[in-house]
C-alpha positions in Angstrom: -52.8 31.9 68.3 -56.4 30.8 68.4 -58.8 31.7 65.8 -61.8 34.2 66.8 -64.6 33.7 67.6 -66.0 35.7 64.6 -64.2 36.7 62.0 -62.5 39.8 61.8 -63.7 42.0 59.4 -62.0 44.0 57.0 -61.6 47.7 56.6 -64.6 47.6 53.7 -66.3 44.9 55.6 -66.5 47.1 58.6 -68.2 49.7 56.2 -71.4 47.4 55.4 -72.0 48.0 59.3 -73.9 51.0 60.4 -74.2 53.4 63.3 -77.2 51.7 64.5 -76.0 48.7 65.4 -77.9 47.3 68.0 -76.0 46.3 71.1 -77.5 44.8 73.8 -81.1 46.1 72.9 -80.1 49.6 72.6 -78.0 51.7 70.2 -74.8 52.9 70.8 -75.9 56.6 70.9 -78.8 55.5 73.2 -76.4 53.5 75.4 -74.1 56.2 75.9 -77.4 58.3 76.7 -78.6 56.4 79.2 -75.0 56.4 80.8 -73.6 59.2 83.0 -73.1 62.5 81.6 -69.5 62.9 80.6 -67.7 66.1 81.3 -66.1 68.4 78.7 -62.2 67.9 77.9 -60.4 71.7 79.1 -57.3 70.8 77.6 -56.2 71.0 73.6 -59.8 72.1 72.1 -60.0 73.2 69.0 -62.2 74.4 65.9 -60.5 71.9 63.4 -57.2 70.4 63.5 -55.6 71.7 59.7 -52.3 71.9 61.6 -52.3 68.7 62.7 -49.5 66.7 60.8 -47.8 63.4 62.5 -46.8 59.5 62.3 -48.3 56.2 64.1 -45.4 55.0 66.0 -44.6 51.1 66.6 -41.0 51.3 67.6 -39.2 49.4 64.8 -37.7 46.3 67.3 -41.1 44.9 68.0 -42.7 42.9 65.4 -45.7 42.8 68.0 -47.1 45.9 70.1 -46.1 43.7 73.1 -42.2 43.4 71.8 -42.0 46.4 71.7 -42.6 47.7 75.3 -40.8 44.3 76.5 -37.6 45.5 75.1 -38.1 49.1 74.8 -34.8 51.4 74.6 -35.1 55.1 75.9 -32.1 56.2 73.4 -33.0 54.0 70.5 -36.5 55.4 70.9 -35.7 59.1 71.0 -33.4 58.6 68.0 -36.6 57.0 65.9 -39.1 59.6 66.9 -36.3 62.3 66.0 -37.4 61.4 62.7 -40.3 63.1 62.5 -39.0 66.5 63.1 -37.4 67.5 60.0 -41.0 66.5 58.6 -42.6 69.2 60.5 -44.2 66.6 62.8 -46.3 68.0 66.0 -47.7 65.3 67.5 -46.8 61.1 67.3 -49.6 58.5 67.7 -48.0 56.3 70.3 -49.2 52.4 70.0 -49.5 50.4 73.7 -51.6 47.4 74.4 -52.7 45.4 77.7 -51.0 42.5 76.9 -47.7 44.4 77.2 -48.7 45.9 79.8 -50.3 43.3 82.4 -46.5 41.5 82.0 -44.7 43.9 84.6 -47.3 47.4 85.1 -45.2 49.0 87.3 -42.0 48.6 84.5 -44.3 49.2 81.2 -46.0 52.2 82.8 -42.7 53.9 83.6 -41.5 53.1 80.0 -44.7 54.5 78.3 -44.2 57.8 81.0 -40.4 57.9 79.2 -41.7 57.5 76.1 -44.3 60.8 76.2 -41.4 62.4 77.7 -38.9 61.7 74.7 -41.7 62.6 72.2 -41.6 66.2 74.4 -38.3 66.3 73.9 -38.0 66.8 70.2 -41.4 69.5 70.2 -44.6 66.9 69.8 -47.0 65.9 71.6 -48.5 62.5 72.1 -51.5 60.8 71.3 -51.7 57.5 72.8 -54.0 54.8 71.3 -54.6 52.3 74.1 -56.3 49.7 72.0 -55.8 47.9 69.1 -58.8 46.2 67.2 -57.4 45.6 63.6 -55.2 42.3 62.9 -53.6 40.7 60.0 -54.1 37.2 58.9 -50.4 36.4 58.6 -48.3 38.7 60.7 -50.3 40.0 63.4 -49.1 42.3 66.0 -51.2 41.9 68.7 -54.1 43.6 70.3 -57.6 42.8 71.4 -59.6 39.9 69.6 -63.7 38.7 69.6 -62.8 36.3 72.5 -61.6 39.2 74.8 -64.8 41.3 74.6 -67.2 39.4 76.6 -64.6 38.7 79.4 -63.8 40.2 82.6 -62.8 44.1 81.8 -61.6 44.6 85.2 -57.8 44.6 84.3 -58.1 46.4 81.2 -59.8 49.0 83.1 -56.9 49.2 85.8 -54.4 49.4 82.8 -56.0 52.8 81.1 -56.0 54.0 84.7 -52.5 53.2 85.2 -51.6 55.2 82.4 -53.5 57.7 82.2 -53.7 59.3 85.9 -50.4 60.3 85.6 -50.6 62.4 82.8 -54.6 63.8 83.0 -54.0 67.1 83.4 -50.4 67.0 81.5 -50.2 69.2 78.2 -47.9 67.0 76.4 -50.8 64.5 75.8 -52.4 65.8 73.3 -55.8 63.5 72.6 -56.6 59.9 74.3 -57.4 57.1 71.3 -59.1 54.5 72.9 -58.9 52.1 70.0 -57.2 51.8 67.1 -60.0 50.7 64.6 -63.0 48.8 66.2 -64.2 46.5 63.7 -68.5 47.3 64.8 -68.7 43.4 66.1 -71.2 43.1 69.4 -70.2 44.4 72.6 -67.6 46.3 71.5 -69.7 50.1 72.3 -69.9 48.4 75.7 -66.1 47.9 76.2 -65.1 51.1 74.4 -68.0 53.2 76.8 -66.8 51.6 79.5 -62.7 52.6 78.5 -63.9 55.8 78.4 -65.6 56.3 81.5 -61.8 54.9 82.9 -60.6 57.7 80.9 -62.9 60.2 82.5 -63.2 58.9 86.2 -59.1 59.4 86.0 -59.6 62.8 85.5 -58.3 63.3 81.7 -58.9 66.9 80.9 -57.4 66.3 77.1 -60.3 65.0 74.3 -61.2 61.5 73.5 -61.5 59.8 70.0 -61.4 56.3 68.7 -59.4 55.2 65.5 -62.3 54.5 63.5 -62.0 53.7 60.1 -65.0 55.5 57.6 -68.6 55.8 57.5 -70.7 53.9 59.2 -67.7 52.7 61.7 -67.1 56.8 62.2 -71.2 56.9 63.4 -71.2 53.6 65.2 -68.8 55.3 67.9 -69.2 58.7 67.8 -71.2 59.0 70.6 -68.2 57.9 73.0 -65.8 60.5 71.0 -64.8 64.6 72.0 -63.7 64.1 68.6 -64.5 62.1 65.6 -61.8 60.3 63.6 -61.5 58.8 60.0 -58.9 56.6 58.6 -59.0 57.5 54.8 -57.0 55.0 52.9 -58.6 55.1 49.3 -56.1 55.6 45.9 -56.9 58.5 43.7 -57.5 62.2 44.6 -61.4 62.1 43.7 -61.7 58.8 45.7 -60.4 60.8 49.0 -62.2 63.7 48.0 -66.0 61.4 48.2 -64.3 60.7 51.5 -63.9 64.1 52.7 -66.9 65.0 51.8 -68.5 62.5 53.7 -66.7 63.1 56.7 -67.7 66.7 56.6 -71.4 65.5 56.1 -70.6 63.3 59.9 -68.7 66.1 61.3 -72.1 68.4 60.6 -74.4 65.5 61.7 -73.0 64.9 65.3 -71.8 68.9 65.6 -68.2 67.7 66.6 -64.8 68.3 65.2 -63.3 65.3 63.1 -59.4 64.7 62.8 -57.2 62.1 60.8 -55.0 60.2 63.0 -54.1 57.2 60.3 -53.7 57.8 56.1 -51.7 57.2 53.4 -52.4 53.9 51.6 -49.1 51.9 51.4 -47.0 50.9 48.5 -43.9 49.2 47.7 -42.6 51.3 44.8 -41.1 54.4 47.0 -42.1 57.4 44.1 -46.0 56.2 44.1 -46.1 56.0 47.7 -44.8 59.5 47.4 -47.6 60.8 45.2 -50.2 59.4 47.3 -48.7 61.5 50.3 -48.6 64.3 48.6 -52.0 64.9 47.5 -53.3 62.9 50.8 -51.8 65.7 53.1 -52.4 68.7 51.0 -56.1 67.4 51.0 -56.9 66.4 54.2 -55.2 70.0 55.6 -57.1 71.9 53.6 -60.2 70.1 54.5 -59.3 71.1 58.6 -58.8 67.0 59.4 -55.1 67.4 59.3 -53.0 64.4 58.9 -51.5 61.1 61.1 -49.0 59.0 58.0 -48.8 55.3 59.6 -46.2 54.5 59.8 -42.5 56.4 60.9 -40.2 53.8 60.2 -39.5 50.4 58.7 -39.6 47.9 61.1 -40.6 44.0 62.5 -44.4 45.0 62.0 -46.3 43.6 59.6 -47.2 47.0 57.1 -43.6 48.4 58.3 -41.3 45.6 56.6 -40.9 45.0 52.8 -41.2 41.3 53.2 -44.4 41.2 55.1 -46.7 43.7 53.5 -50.3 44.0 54.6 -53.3 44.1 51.5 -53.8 48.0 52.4 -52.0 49.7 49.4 -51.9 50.1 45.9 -51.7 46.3 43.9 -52.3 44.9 47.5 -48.6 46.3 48.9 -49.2 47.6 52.0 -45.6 48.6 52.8 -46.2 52.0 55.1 -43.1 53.5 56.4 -41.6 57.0 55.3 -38.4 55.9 56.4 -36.1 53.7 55.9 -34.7 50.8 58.4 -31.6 53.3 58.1 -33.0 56.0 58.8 -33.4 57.4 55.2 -36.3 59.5 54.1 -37.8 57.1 51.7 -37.5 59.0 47.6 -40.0 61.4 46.6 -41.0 62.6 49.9 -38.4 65.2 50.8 -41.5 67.9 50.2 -42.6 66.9 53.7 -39.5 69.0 55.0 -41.3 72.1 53.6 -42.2 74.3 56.5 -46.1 74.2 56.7 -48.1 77.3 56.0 -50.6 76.5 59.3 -48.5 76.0 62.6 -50.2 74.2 65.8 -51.8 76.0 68.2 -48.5 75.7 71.2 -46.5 77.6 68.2 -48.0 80.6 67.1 
């Protein structure tokens, strides 16, 4: 794989870049301005998401987003998502990419339709994330890179079409991501107001958001987003609670509701991974963000295998799955299978 054209930043990079980026002579709020009006979602609005409790999902054969929709299984991918259930799970955060996509659409459309369909099956709802914009050095999985943003977006438009016609007025879509953690490089408002006018003109009554990280990446792209998103992944309780606070200060700055889709820094040693998730989702609920763990199971990934470990944890050990390559709840974490006091919307 070639190297970028610039570099990719990193989570605390991305934070040194503000919302006022300037993008082809204008701002990204004064862009999306001077665009076309968008119309208000109709579908899954709400005051504050404190119920909303869920897992990223990779499935665990592909060691790149691509891999995985190449060789997707039906069964094996209703028995991992069948995981989340005895967590209390509502809603999965379903990764898909282009590049797997533009290999056989017709095929790789009707496997992402199967796959909404098996998370309905076991009582969640989906939230698809259509891009990916974060990569690892070693072990990457795929996505979008520097190169891709100044080309043709003609095809990438036709794939968020593809998938999302068929399912813009369906309830078991919950939210749209557009991209899973835009790293604030040029052109990148463009390309992400230009997804979401795709989203739109398909006529998606459900809310967009973008994957953003914290900060300045959360303002940077907010003017595209229904609803705003953080991706909290500091270590200690009063660390995530100068998060929280700062997220409420966005949430009361751009008068939209702000939800976590991605938490939960990783770690290799199975009871302190534990203890982060249990003060990272009693936090974040209470705070009305909800929570989005990444990731379901151990897997090929890079961040979802012991042996290739991402930087994003405590000591550096990014190892993110709750369960096991077995299937096994991972130690410590058998408090997620406590009912939760605040049930989504569909169940009360």
């Amino acid at each position: 794989m070639s190297a970028p054209l610039l570099p990719i930043l990193t989570r605390r990079e991305t934070l040194k870049v503000g919302a006022a980026t300037v993008l082809g002579g204008l701002t990204g709020a004064a862009q999306w301005a001077h665009g076309a009006e968008a119309k208000a979602p109709s579908m899954h609005v709400y005051p504050d998401y404190a119920w909303l409790r869920g897992f990223s999902v990779v499935p665990s054969w592909g060691a790149r987003i691509e891999e995985a929709w190449w060789n997707y299984d039906g069964g094996r991918f209703r028995e991992e998502v069948a995981l989340a259930k005895p967590l209390h799970a509502n809603c999965i955060r379903l990764w898909i990419e282009f590049t797997a996509w533009m290999a056989d659409p017709d095929r790789v459309t009707e496997r992402f339709l199967d796959a909404v369909k098996a998370i309905d099956e076991h009582g969640m709802k989906t939230m698809p994330v259509l891009f990916n914009r974060w990569h690892d050095f070693q072990w990457d999985y795929g996505g979008q890179y520097t190169e891709d943003l100044g080309r043709d977006w003609g095809p990438k438009l036709a794939y968020v079409r593809a998938l999302v016609k068929p399912l813009a007025t369906d309830p078991r879509v919950l939210i749209w991501d557009l991209c899973n953690e835009p790293q604030g490089v040029p052109r990148e408002f463009d390309w992400l107001k230009q997804v979401a006018g795709a989203v739109r003109e398909s006529g998606a009554r459900q809310p967009i958001t973008i994957g953003t990280m914290i900060g300045g990446n959360i303002e940077q792209f907010a003017p595209l987003c229904d609803v705003l998103c953080a991706h909290p992944y500091t270590h200690t309780p009063a660390e995530l609670r100068g998060q929280i606070d700062s997220f409420k200060a966005i949430r009361q700055k751009f008068g939209k509701v702000l939800l976590v889709n991605e938490c939960i820094p990783g770690c290799l040693d199975d009871g302190r991974r534990a203890e982060l998730a249990r003060f990272y989702t009693r936090m974040l609920s209470e705070a009305g963000f909800g929570w989005m763990g990444w990731a379901l199971r151990e897997g090929k990934a890079v961040s979802t295998r012991r042996d290739r470990h991402d930087g994003n944890g405590l000591n550096g050990e990014g190892f993110h799955p709750f369960f096991t390559r077995e299937g096994k709840l991972r130690g410590g974490l058998e408090f997620l299978c406590e009912k939760p006091k605040v049930l989504p919307p569909w169940e009360r």
